[in-house]
VEXDREN-2710 file (C-alpha; in Angstrom, 1 decimal):
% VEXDREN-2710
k/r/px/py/pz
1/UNK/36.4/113.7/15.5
2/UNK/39.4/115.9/16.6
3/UNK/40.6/114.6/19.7
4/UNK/40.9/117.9/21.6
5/UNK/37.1/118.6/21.0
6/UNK/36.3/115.3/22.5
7/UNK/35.1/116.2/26.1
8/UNK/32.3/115.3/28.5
9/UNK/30.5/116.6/31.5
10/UNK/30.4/114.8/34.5
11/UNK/27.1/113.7/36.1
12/UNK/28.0/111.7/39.0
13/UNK/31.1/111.2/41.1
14/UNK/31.2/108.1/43.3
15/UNK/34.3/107.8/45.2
16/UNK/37.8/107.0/42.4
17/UNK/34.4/106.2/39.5
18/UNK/32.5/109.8/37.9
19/UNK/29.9/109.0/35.2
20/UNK/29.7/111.4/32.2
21/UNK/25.5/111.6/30.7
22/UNK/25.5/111.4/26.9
23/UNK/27.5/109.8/24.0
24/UNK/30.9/111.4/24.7
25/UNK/32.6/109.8/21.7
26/UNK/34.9/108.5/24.1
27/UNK/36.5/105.2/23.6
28/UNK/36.9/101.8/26.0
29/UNK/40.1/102.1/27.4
30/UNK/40.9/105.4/26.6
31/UNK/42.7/107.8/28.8
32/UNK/41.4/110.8/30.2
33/UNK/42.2/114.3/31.9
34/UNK/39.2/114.9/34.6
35/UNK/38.3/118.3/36.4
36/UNK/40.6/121.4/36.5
37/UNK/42.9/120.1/37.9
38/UNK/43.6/117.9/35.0
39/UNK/43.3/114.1/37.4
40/UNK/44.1/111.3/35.1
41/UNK/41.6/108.6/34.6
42/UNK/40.7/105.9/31.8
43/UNK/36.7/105.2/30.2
44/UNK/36.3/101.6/31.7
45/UNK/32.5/101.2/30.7
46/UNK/30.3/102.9/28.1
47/UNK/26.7/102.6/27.0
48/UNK/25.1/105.0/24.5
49/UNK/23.9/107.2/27.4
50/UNK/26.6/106.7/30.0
51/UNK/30.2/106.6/30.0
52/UNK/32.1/105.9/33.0
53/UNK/35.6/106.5/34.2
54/UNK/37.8/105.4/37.1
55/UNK/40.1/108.1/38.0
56/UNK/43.9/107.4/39.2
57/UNK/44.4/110.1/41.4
58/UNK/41.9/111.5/44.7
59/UNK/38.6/112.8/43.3
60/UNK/38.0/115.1/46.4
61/UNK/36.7/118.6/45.0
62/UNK/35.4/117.3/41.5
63/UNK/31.4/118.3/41.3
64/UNK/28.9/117.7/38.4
65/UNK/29.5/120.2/35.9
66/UNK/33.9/119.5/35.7
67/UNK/35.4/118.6/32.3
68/UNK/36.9/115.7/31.1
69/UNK/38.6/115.4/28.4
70/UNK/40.0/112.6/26.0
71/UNK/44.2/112.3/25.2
72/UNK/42.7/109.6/22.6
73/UNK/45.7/107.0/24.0
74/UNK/44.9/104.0/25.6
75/UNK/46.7/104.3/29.7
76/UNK/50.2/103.9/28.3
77/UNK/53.7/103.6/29.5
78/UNK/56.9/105.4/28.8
79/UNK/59.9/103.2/27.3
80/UNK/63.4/103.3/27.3
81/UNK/66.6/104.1/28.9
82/UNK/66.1/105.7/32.5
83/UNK/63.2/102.8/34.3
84/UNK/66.4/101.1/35.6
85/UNK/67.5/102.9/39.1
86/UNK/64.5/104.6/39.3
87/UNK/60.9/104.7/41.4
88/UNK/57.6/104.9/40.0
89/UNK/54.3/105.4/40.9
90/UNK/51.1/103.1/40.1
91/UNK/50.8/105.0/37.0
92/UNK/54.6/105.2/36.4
93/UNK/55.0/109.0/37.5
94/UNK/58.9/109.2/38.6
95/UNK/58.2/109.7/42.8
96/UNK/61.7/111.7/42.9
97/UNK/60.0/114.4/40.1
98/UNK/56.7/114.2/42.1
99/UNK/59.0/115.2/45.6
100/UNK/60.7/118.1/43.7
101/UNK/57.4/119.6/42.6
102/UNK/54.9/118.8/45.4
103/UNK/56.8/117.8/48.1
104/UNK/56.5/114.4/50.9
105/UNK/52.7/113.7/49.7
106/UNK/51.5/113.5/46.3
107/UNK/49.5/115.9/45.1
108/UNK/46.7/115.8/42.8
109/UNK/46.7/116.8/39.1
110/UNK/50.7/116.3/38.9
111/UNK/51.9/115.8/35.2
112/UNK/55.5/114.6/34.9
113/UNK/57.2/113.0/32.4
114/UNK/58.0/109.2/33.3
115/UNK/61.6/109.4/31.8
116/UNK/63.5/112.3/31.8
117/UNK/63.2/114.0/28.5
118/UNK/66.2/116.6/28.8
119/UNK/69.2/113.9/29.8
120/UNK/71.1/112.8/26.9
121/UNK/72.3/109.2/26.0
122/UNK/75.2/108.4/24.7
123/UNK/74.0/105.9/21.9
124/UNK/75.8/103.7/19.2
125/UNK/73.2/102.9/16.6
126/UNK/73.1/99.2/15.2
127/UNK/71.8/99.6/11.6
128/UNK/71.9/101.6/8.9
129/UNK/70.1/103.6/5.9
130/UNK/68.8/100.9/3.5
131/UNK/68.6/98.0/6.2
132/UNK/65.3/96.2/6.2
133/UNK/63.6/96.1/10.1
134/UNK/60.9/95.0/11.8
135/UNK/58.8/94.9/14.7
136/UNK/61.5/94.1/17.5
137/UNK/64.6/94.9/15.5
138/UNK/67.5/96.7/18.0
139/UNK/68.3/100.3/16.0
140/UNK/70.4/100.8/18.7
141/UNK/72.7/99.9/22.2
142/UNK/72.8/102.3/25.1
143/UNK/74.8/101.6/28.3
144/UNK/71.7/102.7/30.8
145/UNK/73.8/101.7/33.9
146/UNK/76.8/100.1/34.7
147/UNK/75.0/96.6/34.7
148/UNK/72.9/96.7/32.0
149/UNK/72.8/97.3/28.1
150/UNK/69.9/99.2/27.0
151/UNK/68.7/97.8/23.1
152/UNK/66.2/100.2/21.4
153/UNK/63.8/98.4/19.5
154/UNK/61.7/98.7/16.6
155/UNK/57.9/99.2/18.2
156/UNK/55.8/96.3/17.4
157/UNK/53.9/96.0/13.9
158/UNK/56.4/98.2/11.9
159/UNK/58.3/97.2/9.0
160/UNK/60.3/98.4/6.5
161/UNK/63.2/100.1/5.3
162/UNK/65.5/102.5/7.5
163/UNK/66.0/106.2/6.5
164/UNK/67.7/108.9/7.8
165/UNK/69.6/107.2/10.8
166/UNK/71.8/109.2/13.2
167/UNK/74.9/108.8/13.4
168/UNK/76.0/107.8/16.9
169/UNK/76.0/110.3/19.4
170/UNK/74.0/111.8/22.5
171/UNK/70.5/111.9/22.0
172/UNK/67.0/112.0/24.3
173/UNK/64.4/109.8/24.7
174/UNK/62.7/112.4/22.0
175/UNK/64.9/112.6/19.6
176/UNK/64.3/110.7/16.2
177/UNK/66.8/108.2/15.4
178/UNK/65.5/107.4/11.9
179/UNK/62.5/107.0/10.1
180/UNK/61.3/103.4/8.4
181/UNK/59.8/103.5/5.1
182/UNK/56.9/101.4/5.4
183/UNK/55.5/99.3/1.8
184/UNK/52.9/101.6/1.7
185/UNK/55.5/104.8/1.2
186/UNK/54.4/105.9/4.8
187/UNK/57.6/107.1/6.8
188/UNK/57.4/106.2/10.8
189/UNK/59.6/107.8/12.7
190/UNK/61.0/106.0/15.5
191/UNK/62.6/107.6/18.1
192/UNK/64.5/106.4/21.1
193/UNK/61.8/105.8/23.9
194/UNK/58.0/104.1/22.6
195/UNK/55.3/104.2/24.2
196/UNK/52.9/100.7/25.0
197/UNK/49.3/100.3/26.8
198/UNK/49.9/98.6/29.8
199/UNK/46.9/96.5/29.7
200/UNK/48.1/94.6/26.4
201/UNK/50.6/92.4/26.0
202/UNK/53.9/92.6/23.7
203/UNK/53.9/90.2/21.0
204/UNK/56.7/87.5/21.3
205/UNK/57.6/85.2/18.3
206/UNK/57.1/81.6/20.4
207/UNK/56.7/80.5/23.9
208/UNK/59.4/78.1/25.3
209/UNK/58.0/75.3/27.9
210/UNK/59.9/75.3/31.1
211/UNK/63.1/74.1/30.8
212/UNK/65.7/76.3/33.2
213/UNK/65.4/77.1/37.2
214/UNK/65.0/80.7/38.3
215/UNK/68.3/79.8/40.8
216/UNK/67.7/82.1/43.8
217/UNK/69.9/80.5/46.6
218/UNK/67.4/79.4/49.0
219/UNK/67.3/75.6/49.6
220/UNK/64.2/75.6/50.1
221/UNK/63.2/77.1/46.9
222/UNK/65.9/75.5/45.0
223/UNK/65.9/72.1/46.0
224/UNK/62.5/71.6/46.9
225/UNK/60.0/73.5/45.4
226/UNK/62.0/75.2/42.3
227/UNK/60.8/77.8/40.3
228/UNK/61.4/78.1/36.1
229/UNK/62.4/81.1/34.4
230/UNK/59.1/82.1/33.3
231/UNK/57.5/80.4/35.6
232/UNK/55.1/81.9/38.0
233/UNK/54.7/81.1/41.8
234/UNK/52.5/82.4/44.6
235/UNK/53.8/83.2/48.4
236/UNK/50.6/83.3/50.2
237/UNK/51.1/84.0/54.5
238/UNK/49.1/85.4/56.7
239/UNK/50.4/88.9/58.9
240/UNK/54.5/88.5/59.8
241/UNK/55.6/85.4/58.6
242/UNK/57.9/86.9/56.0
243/UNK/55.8/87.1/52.8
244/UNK/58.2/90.3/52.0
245/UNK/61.4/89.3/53.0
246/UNK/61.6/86.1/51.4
247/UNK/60.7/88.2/48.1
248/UNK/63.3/90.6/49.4
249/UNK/65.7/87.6/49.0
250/UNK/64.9/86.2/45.9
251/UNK/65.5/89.6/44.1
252/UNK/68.9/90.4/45.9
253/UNK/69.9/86.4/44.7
254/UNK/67.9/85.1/42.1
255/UNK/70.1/84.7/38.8
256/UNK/67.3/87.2/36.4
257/UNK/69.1/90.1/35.2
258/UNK/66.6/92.4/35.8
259/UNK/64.4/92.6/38.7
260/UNK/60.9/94.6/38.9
261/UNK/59.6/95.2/42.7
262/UNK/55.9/96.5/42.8
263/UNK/54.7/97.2/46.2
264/UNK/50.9/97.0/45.8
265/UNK/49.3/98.5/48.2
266/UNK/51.4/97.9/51.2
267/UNK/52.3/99.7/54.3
268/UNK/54.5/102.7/53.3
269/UNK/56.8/102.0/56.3
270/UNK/57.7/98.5/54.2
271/UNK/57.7/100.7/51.0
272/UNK/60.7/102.8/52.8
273/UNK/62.5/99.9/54.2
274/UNK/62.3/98.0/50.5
275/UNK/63.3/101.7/49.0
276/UNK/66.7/101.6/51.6
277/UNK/67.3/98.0/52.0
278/UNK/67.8/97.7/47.9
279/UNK/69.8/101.4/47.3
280/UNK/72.6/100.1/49.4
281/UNK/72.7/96.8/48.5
282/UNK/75.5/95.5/46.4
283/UNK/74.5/93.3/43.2
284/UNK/76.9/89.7/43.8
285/UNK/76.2/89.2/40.0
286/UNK/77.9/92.4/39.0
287/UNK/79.4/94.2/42.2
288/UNK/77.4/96.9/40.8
289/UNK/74.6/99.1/43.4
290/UNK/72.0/96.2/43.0
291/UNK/69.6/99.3/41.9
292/UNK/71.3/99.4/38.8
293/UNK/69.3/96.5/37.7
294/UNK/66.4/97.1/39.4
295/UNK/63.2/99.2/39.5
296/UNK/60.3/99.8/41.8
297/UNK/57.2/100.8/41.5
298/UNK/55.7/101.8/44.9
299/UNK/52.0/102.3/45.5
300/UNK/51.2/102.0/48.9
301/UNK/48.0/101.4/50.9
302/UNK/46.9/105.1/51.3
303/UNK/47.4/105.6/47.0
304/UNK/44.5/105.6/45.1
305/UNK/42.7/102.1/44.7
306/UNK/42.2/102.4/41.0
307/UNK/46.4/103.5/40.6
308/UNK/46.8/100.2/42.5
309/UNK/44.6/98.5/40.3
310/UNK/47.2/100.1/37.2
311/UNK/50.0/99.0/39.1
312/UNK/50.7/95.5/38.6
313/UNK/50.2/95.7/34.8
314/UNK/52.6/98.9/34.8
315/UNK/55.1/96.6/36.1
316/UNK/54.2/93.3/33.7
317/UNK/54.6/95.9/30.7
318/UNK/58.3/97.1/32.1
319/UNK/59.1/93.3/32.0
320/UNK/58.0/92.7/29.1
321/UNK/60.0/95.5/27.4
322/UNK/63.7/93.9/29.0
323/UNK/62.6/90.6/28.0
324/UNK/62.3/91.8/24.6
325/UNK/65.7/92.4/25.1
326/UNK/66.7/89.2/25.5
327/UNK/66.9/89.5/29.3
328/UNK/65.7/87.2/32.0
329/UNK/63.3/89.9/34.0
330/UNK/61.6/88.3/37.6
331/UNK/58.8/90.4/38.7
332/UNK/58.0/90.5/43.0
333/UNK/54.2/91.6/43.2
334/UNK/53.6/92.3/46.9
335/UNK/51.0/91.6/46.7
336/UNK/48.4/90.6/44.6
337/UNK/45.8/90.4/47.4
338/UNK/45.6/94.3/47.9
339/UNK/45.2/94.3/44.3
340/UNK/42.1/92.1/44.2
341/UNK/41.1/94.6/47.2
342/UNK/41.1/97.7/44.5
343/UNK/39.6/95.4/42.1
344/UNK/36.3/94.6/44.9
345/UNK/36.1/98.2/45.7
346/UNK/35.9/99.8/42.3
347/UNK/33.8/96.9/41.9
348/UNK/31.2/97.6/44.2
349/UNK/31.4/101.1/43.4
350/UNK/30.3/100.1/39.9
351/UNK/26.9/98.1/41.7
352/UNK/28.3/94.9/40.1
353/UNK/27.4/91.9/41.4
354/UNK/29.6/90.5/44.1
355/UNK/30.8/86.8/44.2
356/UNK/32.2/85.3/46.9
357/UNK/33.3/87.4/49.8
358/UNK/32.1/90.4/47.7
359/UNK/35.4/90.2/45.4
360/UNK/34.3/90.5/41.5
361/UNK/33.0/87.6/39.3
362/UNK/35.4/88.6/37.1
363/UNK/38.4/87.9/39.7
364/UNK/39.9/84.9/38.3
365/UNK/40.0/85.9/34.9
366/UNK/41.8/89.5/36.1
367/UNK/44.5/86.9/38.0
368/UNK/44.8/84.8/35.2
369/UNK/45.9/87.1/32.8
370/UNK/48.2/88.3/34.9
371/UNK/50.0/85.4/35.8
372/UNK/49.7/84.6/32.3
373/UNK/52.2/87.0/30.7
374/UNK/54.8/85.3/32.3
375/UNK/56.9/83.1/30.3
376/UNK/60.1/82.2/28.9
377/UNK/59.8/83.3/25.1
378/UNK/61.1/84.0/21.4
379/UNK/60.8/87.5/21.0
380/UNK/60.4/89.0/17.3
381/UNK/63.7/89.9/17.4
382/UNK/64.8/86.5/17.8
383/UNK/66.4/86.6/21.0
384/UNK/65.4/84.5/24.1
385/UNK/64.2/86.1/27.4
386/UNK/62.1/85.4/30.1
387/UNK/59.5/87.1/32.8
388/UNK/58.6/85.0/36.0
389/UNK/56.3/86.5/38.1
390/UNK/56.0/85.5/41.7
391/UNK/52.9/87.2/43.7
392/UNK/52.8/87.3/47.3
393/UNK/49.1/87.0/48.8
394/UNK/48.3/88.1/51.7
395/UNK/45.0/85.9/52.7
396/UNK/43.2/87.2/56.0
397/UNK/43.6/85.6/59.1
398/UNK/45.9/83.2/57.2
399/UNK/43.0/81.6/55.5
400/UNK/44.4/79.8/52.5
401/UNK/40.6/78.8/51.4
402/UNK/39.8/82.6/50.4
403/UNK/39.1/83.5/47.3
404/UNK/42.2/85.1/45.9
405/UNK/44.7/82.3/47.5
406/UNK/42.2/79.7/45.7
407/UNK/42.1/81.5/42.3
408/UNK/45.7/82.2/42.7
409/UNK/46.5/78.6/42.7
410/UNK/44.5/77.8/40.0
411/UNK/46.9/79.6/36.9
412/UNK/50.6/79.5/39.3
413/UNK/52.5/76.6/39.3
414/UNK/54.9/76.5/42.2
415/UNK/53.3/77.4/45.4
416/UNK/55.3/78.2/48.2
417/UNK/52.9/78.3/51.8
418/UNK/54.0/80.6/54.4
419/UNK/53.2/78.5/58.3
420/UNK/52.4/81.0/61.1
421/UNK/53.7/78.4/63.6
422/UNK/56.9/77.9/62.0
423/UNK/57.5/81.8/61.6
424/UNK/56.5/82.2/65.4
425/UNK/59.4/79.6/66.2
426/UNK/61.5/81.6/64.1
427/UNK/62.2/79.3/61.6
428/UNK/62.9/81.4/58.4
429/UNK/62.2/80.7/55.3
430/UNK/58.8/79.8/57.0
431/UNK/57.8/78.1/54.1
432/UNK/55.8/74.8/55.2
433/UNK/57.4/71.5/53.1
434/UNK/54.0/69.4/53.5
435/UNK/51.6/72.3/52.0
436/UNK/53.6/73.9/49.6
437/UNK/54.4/72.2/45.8
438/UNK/56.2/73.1/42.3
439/UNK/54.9/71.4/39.4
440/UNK/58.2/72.7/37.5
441/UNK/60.2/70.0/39.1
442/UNK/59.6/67.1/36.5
443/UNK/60.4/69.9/33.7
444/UNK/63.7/71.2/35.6
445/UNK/64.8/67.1/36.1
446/UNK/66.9/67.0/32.5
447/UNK/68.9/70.7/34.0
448/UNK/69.3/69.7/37.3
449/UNK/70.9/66.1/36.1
450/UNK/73.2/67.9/33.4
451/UNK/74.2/70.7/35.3
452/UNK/74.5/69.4/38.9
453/UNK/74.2/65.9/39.2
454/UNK/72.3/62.5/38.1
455/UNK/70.6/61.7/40.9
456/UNK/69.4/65.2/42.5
457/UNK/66.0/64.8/42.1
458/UNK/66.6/61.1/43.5
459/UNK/67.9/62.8/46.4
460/UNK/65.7/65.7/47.2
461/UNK/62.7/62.9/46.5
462/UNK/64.3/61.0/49.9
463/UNK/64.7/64.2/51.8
464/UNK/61.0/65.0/51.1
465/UNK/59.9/61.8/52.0
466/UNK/61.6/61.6/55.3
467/UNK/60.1/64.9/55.9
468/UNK/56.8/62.8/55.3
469/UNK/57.2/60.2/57.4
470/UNK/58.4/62.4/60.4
471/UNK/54.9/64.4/59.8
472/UNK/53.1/60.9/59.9
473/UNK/55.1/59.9/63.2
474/UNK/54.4/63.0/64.8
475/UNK/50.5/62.2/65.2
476/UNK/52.0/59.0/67.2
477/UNK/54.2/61.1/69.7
478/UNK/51.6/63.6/70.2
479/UNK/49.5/60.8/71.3
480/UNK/51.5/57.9/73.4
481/UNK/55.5/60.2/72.9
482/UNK/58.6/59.1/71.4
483/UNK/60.1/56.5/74.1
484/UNK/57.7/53.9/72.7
485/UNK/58.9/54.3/69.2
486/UNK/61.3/51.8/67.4
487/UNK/65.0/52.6/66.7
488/UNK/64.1/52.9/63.0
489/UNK/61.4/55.5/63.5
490/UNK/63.6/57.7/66.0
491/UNK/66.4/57.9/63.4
492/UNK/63.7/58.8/60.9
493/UNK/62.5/61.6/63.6
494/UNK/66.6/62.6/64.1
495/UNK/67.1/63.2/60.4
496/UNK/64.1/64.6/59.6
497/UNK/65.8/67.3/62.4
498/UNK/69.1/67.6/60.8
499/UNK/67.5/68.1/57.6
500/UNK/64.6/70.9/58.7
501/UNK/67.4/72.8/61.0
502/UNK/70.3/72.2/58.8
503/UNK/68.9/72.1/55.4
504/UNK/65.4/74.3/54.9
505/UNK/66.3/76.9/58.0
506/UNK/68.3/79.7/56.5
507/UNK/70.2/82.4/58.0
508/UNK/69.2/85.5/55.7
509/UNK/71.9/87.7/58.0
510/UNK/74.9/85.4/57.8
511/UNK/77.6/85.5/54.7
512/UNK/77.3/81.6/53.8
513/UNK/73.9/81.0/54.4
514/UNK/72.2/83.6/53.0
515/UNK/72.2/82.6/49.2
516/UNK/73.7/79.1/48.3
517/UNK/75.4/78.0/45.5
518/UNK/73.5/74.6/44.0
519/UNK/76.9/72.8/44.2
520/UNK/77.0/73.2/48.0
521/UNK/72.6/72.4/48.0
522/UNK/73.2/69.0/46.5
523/UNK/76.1/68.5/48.6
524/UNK/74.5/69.0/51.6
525/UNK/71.7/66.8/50.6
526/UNK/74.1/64.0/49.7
527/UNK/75.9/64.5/53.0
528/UNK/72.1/63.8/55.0
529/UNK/71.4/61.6/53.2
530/UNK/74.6/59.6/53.4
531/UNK/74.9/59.9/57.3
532/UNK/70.6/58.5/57.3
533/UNK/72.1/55.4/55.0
534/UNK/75.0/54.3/57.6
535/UNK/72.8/55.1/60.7
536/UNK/70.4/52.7/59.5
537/UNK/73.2/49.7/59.0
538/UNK/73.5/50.3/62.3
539/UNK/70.3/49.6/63.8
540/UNK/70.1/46.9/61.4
541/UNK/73.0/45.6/63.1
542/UNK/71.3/46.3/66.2
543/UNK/72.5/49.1/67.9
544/UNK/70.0/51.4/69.9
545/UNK/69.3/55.0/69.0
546/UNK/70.4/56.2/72.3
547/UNK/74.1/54.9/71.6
548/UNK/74.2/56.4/67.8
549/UNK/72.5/60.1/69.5
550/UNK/76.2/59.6/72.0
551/UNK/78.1/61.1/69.5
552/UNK/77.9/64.7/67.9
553/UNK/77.8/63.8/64.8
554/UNK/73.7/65.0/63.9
555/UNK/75.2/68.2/65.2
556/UNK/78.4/67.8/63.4
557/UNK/76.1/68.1/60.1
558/UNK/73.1/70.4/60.8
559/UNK/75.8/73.3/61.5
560/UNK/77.7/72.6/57.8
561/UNK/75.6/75.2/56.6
562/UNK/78.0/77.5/58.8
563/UNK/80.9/76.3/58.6
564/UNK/81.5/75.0/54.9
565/UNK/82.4/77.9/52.8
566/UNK/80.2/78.3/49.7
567/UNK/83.3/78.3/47.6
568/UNK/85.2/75.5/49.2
569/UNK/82.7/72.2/47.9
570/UNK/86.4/70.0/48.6
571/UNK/85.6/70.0/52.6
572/UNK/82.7/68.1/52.3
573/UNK/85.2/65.0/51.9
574/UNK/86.1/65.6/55.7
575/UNK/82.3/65.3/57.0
576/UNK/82.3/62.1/54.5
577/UNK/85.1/60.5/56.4
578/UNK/83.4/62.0/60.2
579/UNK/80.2/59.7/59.2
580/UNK/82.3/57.0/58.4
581/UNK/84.5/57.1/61.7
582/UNK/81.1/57.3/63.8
583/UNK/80.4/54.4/62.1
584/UNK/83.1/52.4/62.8
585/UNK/83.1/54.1/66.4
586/UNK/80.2/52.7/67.3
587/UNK/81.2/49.5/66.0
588/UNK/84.0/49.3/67.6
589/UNK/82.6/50.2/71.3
590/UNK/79.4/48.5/70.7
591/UNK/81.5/44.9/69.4
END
């Protein structure tokens, strides 16, 4: 059947879902142009006598009687060089192209081209007439901005021999660059953008197991609770305690090379300040425009629900495109829980039955293969290259026992819980130490004892469980207060301070603190730990509390995050030899 002649009528409109009576021919999946004004949609249920559609775009004006007609390609993405340093809609519609043609809102029935089609690339081509290629092979290298290499690919599931390659030269995303002779004498041409459906994955050769830490210099994260390259992690707060801005910070600092931000549903006055914060921000990898690296796709809460719906895997598909690169790509989806949201309401507009708190049965399957794609893999070309994903959730009230925070945790593995009390004392990162977990940590142990030292994980083991103890303690002094506690447990109490103020508090707006080195992480750590080990010889020797809290030295320590450079590791020496002089102070006074 000719795809042009494929059309329906609709029957029924229901909010973003319009039903089309009859057998349209119409495939699961498929995309679709609805109405005059040409609104795009995709077929997401058919019967023999019903097909149904959810449309992208606001259905206001569409009646019983409008069009729809079939493109006979599944809701796709455009790729190659030009996502970098650019904006996209849920449905990757360029929001700078929208602006020109409709202005501040956008308006319905807009058909742009995702990349543009008229700029040329400079391109050098990497193979040649009579080489043998496959799915994944790089034809060829353009420079798509000053940080990153673009690598044109072979599209999955062709091979064969090349033909008629360019020469190198400028050419657009349209423009052939050869053709590949497949066994069966068919000749594909490939050209230098492709085109995949956003709701399949790209094939990769092998999937590593975790074995590297996404590094994003915060301690917390880092030390702590650390996240793999390919891992996936969830950042679940309730309203204001910095859900946003701690993903703000892992994508200015985290060591991926290329970062994708969806905004899912979120307020479009965070959209903006995300749009502003990262256009004059400076990459510290590169000393690039940290843009050049980076790409958004903004969808905020008064978009569409089914575009937000698209959103997410829009992004995933991106990824998964660099990766094939051989890049390390870290997606930030803020968040996931106005995605479920889109996912209830088209839901209930569909009459399915609702589970609990009316979200879809089919919610933890949608989540899991979501979080799923993630992954440090082989890809078919043979390089290596990673996606981690991690989701904010935005549970209401705070309520980690609702249904999307639960089903989250079930398929992330690092889970990072945001504490309204500790935000409301303005303690940032307001990520809570007793509730939150990794489960990457055992798999990162072998990296972080090569690459920073043999007993790290020793170390951030003690810190945790001092943090433990002082949790446990604190149901005493709540009760009966500290003055009845013995020296040993006030020290414990003291350090487990030093280490919460000086260690997991982190100064987002202050040059040293707000990204740190792992050198200067395990340092600190040692440092704690190292003044907690002479401060107990001393109450062993019998010393009081109240003589050892005389001396600034607790101070002394919790302000090193200030006042040790990042770069100069060598002055830690001089806070080694200040623990050791309040030792032998107190000795000495106390003899």
């Amino acid at each position: 059947m000719n795809n042009a002649k494929r059309t329906g009528i609709i029957s029924g409109v229901n909010g973003p879902i319009i039903y089309l009576k009859g057998n349209t021919g119409f495939k699961i999946s498929e995309m679709v142009y609805v109405g005059p004004d040409q609104l795009v949609g995709e077929v997401i249920n058919l019967t023999k006598d019903t097909t149904t559609v959810q449309v992208y775009e606001e259905t206001t004006g569409l009646k019983p009687g409008d069009e729809v007609t079939a493109t006979g390609d599944a809701i796709s993405v455009t790729l190659g060089p030009g996502i970098l340093h650019n904006i996209f809609d849920g449905i990757e519609r360029p929001l700078s192209e929208i602006a020109r043609q409709s202005g501040t809102y956008i308006s319905r029935g807009v058909h742009v081209s995702s990349l543009d089609t008229n700029r040329k690339w400079d391109v050098k081509m990497t193979v040649k007439d009579g080489d043998f290629v496959t799915g994944g092979t790089i034809i060829a290298e353009t420079q798509e901005t000053t940080s990153i290499l673009h690598k044109s690919m072979i599209p999955p599931g062709i091979e064969g021999y090349v033909a008629n390659a360019v020469p190198d030269g400028s050419y657009t995303i349209e423009d052939t660059l050869l053709t590949v002779q497949t066994s069966d004498g068919t000749e594909v041409p490939v050209r230098l953008a492709q085109k995949w459906p956003i709701r399949i994955a790209r094939p990769t050769a092998a999937r590593y197991p975790a074995s590297q830490p996404l590094i994003t210099g915060q301690r917390i994260l880092d030390t702590l609770f650390p996240i793999a390259k390919g891992g996936t992690a969830a950042v679940p707060g309730g309203f204001g305690t910095g859900k946003t801005m701690t993903q703000h910070q892992i994508a200015k600092w985290a060591n991926a090379n290329i970062i994708i931000y969806i905004g899912c549903g979120e307020r479009g006055n965070e959209m903006t300040q995300v749009l502003e914060d990262f256009a004059d921000l400076i990459d510290p990898q590169t000393g690039n425009p940290l843009m050049d690296r980076t790409t958004l796709i903004a969808n905020t809460s008064n978009m569409p629900v089914a575009a937000r719906e698209a959103s997410i895997y829009t992004g995933l598909t991106l990824a998964e495109y660099y990766r094939d690169m051989g890049y390390d790509v870290a997606i930030m989806a803020d968040s996931t829980s106005r995605w479920a949201e889109a996912l209830r309401e088209l839901s209930g507009r569909l009459e399915e039955m609702p589970a609990e708190e009316g979200f879809p049965a089919y919610l933890a399957s949608r989540l899991s293969q979501f979080y799923e794609r993630a992954g440090h893999m082989q890809n078919l070309n043979g390089s290596e290259g990673s996606v981690s994903i991690i989701g904010a959730v935005s549970p209401q009230g705070g309520d980690f026992s609702e249904p999307v925070t639960q089903n989250t945790k079930r398929f992330v593995r690092c889970f990072w819980g945001l504490d309204k009390s500790l935000a409301y004392a303005r303690h940032f990162p307001a990520i809570q130490w007793l509730t939150s977990y990794s489960e990457y940590l055992s798999d990162l142990s072998q990296w972080y004892t090569k690459n920073v030292a043999a007993n790290f994980v020793d170390y951030r083991n003690q810190l945790m469980s001092i943090l433990n103890q002082e949790s446990s303690l604190m149901e005493i002094v709540k009760l009966i207060g500290s003055d009845v506690l013995p020296d040993d447990q006030k020290l414990t109490l003291e350090i487990a301070r030093v280490i919460r103020i000086g260690f997991l508090q982190q100064n987002a707006f202050h040059p040293e603190d707000t990204c740190v080195p792992m050198e200067k992480q395990y340092k600190m750590m040692e440092i704690i730990l190292y003044l907690n080990g002479k401060c107990r010889d001393l109450i062993a020797l019998g010393m009081p509390m109240s003589i050892l809290k005389e001396n600034d030295i607790f101070e002394k320590i919790t302000s090193i995050k200030y006042d040790v450079p990042n770069n100069q590791p060598e002055l830690f020496e001089n806070y080694h030899q200040a623990v050791d002089e309040f030792y032998e102070d107190v000795l000495r006074r106390n003899s």
